[in-house]
TORMI-202629 format. One record per residue (C-alpha): residue in three letters; x, y, z; residue number from 1. Coordinates in steps of 0.2 Angstrom, whole numbers, plus 2048, in hexadecimal, padded with zeros to 3 digits. Each point is the difference from the previous one (the first is absolute). Last residue first. Example, Ala and Ser with C-alpha at 12.3 -4.5 7.8 and 13.67 -1.06 7.14 Angstrom:
<pts>
PT residu  c1  c2  c3 num
PT    SER 844 7FB 824   2
PT    ALA 7FA 7EF 803   1
</pts>
This chain:
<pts>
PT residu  c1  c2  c3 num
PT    UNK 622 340 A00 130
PT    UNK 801 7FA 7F0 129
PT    UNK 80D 7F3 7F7 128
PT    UNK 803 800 7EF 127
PT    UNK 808 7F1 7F8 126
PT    UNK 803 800 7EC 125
PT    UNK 808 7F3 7F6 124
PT    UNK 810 7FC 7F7 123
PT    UNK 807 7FC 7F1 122
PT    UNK 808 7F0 804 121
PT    UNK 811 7FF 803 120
PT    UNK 80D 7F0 7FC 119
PT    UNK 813 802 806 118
PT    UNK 801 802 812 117
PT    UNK 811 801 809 116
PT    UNK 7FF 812 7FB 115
PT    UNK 7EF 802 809 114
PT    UNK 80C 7FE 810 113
PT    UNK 7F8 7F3 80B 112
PT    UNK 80C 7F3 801 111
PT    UNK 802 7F6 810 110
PT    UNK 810 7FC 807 109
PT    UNK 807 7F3 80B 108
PT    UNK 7F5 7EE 7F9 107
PT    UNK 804 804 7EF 106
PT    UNK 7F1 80B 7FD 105
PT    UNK 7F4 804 7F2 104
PT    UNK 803 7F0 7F7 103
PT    UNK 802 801 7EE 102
PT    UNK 7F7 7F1 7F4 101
PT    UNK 7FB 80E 7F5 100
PT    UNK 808 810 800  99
PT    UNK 7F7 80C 80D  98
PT    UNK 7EE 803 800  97
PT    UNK 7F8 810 803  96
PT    UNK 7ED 805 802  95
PT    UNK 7FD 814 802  94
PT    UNK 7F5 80B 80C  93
PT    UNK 7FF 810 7FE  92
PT    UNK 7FC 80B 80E  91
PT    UNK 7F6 801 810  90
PT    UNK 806 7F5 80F  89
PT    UNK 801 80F 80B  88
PT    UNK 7EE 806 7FE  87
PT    UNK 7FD 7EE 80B  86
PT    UNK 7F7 7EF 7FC  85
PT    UNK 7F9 7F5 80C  84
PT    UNK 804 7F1 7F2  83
PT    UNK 80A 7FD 7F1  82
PT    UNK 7FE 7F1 7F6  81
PT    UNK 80F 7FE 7F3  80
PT    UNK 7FF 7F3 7F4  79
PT    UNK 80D 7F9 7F4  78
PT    UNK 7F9 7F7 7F0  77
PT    UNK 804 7F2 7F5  76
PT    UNK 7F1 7F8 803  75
PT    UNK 805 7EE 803  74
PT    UNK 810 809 808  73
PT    UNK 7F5 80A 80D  72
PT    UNK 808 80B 80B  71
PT    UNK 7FC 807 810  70
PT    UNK 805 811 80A  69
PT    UNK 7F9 806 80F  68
PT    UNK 7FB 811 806  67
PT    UNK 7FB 806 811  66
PT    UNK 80C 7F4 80C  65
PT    UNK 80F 807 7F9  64
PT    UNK 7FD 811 7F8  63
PT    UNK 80D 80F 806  62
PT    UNK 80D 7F0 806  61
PT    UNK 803 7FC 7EE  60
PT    UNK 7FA 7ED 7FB  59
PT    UNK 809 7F1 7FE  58
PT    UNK 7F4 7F2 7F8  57
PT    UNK 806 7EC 7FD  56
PT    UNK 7F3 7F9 7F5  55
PT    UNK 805 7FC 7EF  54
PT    UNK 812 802 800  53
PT    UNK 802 810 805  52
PT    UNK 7F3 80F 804  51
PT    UNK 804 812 806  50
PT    UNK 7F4 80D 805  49
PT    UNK 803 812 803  48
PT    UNK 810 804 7F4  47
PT    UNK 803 813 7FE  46
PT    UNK 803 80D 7F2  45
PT    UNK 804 80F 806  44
PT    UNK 7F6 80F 804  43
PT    UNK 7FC 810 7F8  42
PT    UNK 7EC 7F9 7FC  41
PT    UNK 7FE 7EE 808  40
PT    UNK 80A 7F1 7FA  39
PT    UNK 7F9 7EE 804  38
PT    UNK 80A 7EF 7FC  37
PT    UNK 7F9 7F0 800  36
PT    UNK 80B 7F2 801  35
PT    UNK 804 7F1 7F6  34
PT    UNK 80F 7F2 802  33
PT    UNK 7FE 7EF 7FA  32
PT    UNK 7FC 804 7EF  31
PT    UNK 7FD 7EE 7F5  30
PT    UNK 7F1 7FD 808  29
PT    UNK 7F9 810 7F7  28
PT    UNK 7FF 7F8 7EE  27
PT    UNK 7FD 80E 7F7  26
PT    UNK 7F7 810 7FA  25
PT    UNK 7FD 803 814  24
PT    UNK 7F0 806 807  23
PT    UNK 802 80B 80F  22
PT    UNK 7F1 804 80E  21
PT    UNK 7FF 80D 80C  20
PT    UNK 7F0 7FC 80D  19
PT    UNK 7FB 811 80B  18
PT    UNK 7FA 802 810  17
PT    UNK 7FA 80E 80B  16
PT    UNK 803 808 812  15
PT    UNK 803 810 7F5  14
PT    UNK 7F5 804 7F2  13
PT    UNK 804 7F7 7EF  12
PT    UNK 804 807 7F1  11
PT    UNK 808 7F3 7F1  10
PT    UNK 80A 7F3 7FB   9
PT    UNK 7FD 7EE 7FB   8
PT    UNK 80B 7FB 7F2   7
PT    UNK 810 7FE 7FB   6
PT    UNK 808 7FA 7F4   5
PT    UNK 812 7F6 7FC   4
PT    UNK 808 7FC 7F1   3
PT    UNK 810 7F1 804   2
PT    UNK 811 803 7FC   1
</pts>
């Protein structure tokens, strides 16, 4: 398992942006499937952003075309940039990565159950005002 943080939270008005970063302990090339994940108070757990390999992205329906995930391997770091942000996407925001050299699909299914998910990072802050 690789260490992840996160960085880059905070309170932001509605309509603003925001930049999550997460700096792995490791060699990040070697995880081909990460993901941000996001839990709000009395809600579940659930995957926003997806990335595999080092470029392919899958994103939940609630932010495609305002956020966008990267990742850097010469930096060991996953980025999230979130844009025209709404109260709904407050929470916690984690960084996962599943066992290294795992794809996060076969081509028929496409996991996004934290279980399948072994490597957390702490987690930061997003607070979204209206």
């Amino acid at each position: 398992q690789v260490q992840l943080v996160e960085s880059g939270g905070g309170s932001v008005q509605a309509g603003g942006s925001l930049r999550l970063s997460c700096t792995a302990s490791g060699d990040i090339s070697r995880y081909f499937c990460m993901g941000w994940f996001r839990q709000a108070p009395g809600k579940e757990r659930e995957g926003v952003a997806f990335i595999e390999g080092d470029r392919s992205t899958r994103y939940v329906d609630s932010v495609k075309g305002r956020f966008t995930s990267s990742k850097d391997n010469a930096k060991n770091t996953l980025s999230l940039q979130m844009s025209s942000l709404e109260p709904e996407d407050s929470g916690m925001y984690y960084c996962a990565a599943a066992e290294a050299f795992a794809y996060c699909g076969d081509g028929v299914r496409f996991m996004t159950s934290t279980t399948y998910y072994k490597s957390w990072g702490q987690g930061t802050q997003v607070a979204v005002t209206s």
